[in-house]
C-alpha positions as CSV (number, residue, x, y, z in Angstrom):
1,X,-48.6,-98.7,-49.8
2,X,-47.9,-102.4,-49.2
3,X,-43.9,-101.7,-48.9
4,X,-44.9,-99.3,-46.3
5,X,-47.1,-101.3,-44.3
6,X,-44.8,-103.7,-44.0
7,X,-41.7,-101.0,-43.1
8,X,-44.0,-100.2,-39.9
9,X,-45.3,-103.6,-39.1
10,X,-41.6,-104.7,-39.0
11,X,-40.6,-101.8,-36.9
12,X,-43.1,-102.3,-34.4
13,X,-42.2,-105.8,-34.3
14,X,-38.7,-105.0,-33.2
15,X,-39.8,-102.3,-30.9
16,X,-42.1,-104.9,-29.5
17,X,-39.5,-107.8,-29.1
18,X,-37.1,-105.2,-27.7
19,X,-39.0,-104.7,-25.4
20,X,-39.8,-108.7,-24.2
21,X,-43.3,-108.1,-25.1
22,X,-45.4,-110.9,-26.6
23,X,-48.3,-110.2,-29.4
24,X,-50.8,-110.7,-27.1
25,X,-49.8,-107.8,-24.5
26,X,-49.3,-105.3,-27.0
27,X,-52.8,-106.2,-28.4
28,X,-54.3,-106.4,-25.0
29,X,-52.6,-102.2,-24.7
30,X,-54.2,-101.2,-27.9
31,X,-57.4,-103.3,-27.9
32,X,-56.5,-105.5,-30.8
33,X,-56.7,-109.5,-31.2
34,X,-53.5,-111.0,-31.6
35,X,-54.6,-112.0,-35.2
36,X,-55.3,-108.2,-35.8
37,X,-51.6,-107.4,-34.2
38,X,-50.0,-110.2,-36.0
39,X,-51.4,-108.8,-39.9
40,X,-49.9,-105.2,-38.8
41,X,-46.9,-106.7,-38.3
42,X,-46.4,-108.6,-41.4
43,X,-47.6,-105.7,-43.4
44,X,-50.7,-107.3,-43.9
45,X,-53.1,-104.7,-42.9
46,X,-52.7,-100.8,-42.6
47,X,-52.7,-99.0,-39.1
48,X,-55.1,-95.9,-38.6
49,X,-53.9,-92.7,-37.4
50,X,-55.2,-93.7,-33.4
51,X,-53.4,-97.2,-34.0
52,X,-50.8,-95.9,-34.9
53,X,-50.3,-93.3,-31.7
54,X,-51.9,-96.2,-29.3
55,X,-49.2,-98.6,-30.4
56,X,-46.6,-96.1,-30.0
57,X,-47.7,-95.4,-26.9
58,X,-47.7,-99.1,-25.8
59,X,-44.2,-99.7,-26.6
60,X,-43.2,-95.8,-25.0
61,X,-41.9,-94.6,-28.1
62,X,-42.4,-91.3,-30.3
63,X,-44.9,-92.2,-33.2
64,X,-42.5,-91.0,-35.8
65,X,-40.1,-93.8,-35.1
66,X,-43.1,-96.2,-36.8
67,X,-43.1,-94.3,-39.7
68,X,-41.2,-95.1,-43.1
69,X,-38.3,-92.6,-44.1
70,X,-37.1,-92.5,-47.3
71,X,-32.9,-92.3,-47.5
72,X,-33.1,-89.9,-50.6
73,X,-32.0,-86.9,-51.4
74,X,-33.5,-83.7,-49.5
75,X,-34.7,-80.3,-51.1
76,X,-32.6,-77.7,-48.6
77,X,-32.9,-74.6,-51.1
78,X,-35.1,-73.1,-48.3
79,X,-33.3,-71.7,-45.1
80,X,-29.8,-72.3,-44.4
81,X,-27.7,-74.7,-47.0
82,X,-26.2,-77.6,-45.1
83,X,-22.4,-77.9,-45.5
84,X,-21.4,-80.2,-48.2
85,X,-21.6,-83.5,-45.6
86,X,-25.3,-83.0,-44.9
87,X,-26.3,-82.2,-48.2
88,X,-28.6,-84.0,-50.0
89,X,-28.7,-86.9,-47.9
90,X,-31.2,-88.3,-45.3
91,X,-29.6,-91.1,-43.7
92,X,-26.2,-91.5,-41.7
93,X,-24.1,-93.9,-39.6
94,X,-21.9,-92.7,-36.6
95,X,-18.9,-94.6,-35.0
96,X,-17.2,-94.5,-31.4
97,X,-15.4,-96.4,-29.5
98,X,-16.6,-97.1,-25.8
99,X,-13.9,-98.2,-23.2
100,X,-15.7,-99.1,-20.7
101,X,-16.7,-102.5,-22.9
102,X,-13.8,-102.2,-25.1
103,X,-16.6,-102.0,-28.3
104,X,-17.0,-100.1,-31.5
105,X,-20.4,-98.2,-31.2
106,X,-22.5,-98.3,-34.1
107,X,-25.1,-95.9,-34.8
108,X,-28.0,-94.4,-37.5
109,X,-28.7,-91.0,-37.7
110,X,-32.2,-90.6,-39.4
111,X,-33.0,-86.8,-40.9
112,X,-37.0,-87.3,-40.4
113,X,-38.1,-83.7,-42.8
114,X,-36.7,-81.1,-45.0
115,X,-34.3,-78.6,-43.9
116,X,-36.2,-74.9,-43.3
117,X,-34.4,-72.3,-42.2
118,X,-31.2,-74.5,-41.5
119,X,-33.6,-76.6,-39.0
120,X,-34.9,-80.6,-39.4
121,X,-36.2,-82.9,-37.1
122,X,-33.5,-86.0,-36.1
123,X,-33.5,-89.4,-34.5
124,X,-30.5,-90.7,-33.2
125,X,-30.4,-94.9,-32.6
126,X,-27.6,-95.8,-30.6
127,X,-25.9,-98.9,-29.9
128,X,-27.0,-101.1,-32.9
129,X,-26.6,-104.8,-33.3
130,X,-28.3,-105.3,-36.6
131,X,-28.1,-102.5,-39.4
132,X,-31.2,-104.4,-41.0
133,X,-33.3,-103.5,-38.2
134,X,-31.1,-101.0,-36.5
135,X,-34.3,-99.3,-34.9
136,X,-33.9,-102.0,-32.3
137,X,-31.1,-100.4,-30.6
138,X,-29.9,-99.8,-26.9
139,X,-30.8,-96.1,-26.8
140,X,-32.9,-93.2,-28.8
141,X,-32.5,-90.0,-29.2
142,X,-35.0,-87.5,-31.0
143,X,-34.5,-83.7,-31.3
144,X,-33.6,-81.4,-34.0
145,X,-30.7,-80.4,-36.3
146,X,-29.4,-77.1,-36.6
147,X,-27.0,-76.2,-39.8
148,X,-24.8,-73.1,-39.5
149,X,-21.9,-71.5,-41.6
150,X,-19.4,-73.2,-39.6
151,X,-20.7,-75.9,-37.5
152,X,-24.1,-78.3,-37.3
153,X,-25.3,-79.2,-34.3
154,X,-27.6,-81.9,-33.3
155,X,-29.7,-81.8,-30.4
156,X,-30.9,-84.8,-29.1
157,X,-33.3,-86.1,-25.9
158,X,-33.0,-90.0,-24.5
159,X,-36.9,-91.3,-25.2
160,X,-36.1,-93.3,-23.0
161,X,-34.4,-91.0,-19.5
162,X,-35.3,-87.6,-21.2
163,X,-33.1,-86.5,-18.3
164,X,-30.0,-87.1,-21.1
165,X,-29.6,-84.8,-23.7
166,X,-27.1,-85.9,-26.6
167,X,-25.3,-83.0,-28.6
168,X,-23.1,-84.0,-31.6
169,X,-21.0,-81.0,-32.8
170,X,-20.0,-81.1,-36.6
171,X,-17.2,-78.6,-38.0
172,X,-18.6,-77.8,-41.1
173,X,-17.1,-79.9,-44.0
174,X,-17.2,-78.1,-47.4
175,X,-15.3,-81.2,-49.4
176,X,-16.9,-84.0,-50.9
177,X,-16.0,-86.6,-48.2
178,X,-18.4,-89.3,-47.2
179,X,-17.0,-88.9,-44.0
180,X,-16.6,-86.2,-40.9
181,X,-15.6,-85.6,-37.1
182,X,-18.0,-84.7,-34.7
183,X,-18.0,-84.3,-30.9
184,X,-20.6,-86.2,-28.8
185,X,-21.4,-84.8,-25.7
186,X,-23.6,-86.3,-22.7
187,X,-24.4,-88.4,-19.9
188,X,-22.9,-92.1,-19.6
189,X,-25.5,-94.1,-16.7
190,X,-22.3,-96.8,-16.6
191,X,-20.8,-95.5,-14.0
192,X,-23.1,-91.7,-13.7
193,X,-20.9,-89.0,-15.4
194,X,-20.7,-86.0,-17.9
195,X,-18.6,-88.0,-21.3
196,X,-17.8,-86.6,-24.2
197,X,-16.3,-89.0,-27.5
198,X,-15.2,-88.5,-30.7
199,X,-17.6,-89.6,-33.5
200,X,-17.2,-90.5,-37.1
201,X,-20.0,-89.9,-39.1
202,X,-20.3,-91.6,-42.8
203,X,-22.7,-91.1,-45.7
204,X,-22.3,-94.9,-46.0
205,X,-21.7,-97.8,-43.4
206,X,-17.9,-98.6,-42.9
207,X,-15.6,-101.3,-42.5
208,X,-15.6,-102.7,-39.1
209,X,-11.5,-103.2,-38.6
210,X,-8.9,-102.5,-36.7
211,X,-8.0,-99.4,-38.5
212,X,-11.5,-98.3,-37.6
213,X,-11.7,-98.7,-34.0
214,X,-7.8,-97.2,-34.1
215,X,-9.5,-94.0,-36.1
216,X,-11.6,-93.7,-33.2
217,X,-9.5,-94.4,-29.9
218,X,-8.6,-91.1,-28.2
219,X,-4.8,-90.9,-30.1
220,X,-1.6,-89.1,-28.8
221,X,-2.4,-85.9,-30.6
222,X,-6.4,-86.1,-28.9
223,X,-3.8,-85.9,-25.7
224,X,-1.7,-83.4,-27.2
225,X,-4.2,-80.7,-27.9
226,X,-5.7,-81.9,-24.7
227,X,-3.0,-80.8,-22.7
228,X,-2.7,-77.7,-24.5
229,X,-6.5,-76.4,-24.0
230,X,-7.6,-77.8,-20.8
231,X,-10.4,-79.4,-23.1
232,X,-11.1,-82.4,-25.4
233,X,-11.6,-81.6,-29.4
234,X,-12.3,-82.9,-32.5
235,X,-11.9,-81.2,-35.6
């Protein structure tokens, strides 16, 4: 229980920072002293359920981005069977490469329940600077996974400008690799347009090289097939 404590308390210090907030205006939001605030923090003290929605309110995020999530292994006998990629597995990181910055994008994908009926809940943090607390990030997503026979699909809303809907397409993988294309669809604010990117998800986290960020710049063949579809893929 003390682990966990201390797994919120440091998420909602990040949230908190992230957000230029100091102690005592997030105590003064839920009605807490900034000694009380402080203990939650350092894992100290454990948050009831209304603490724990009034803080997530305060910092205008969902109340399951407080919550600890273990990276094991997930039970998906019931519904749908991911493909070989997704199964068994809770926790990912995703990789593109943004041109308007010249930057490799890193992100966590974070499977929040079992699998039913091919279906879980997902959050998506964009943007990271620090994989240690990587829920301190640019942009959120939450929204669902879907598995099918021969693609997965993830769903996600900005908590931030629900206005943006991410969707990450995944061909279904049915090797062992730790690693898989998907498409990533939505809208960029910098300047306002539809984008779509190519995305390399991983079971683990990757080397951040050149060969990398060449993996993930839009190649001669992503032109090729381009030109020969009318339509930008990744397979």
């Amino acid at each position: 229980m003390h682990y966990i404590n201390k797994v919120i308390g440091s998420r909602i210090r990040d949230f908190r920072k992230g957000k230029g907030m100091t102690i005592e205006q997030l105590g003064l939001l839920v009605h807490k002293s900034k000694a009380t605030v402080s203990k939650y923090e350092k894992g100290q003290i454990s948050l009831d359920v209304p603490t724990l929605y009034a803080v997530s309110q305060a910092l205008n995020i969902s109340v399951v981005q407080l919550l600890h999530v273990e990276s094991e292994k997930l039970d998906s006998s019931a519904g749908m069977k991911p493909s070989a990629f997704f199964d068994n597995s809770s926790r990912y990181y995703s990789y593109y490469f943004d041109g308007r910055n010249n930057q490799l994008v890193r992100c966590v994908i974070d499977m929040l329940d079992e699998a039913v009926n091919g279906r879980c809940r997902t959050m998506l943090y964009m943007n990271i600077k620090d994989f240690e607390h990587y829920h301190s990030c640019e942009n959120t997503y939450m929204g669902y996974t879907e598995h099918y026979d021969t693609i997965t699909r993830m769903s996600l809303r900005n908590q931030a400008t629900p206005i943006e809907v991410f969707t990450i397409n995944i061909l279904a993988p049915f090797s062992e690799s730790d690693t898989t294309w998907g498409l990533g669809s939505g809208v960029s604010f910098r300047p306002l347009m539809p984008i779509a990117c190519k995305m390399l998800l991983s079971k683990v986290r990757l080397e951040e090289n050149r060969s990398l960020t060449d993996r993930l710049r839009i190649s001669k063949e992503d032109i090729r097939l381009m030109k020969i579809f009318n339509m930008f893929s990744v397979t």
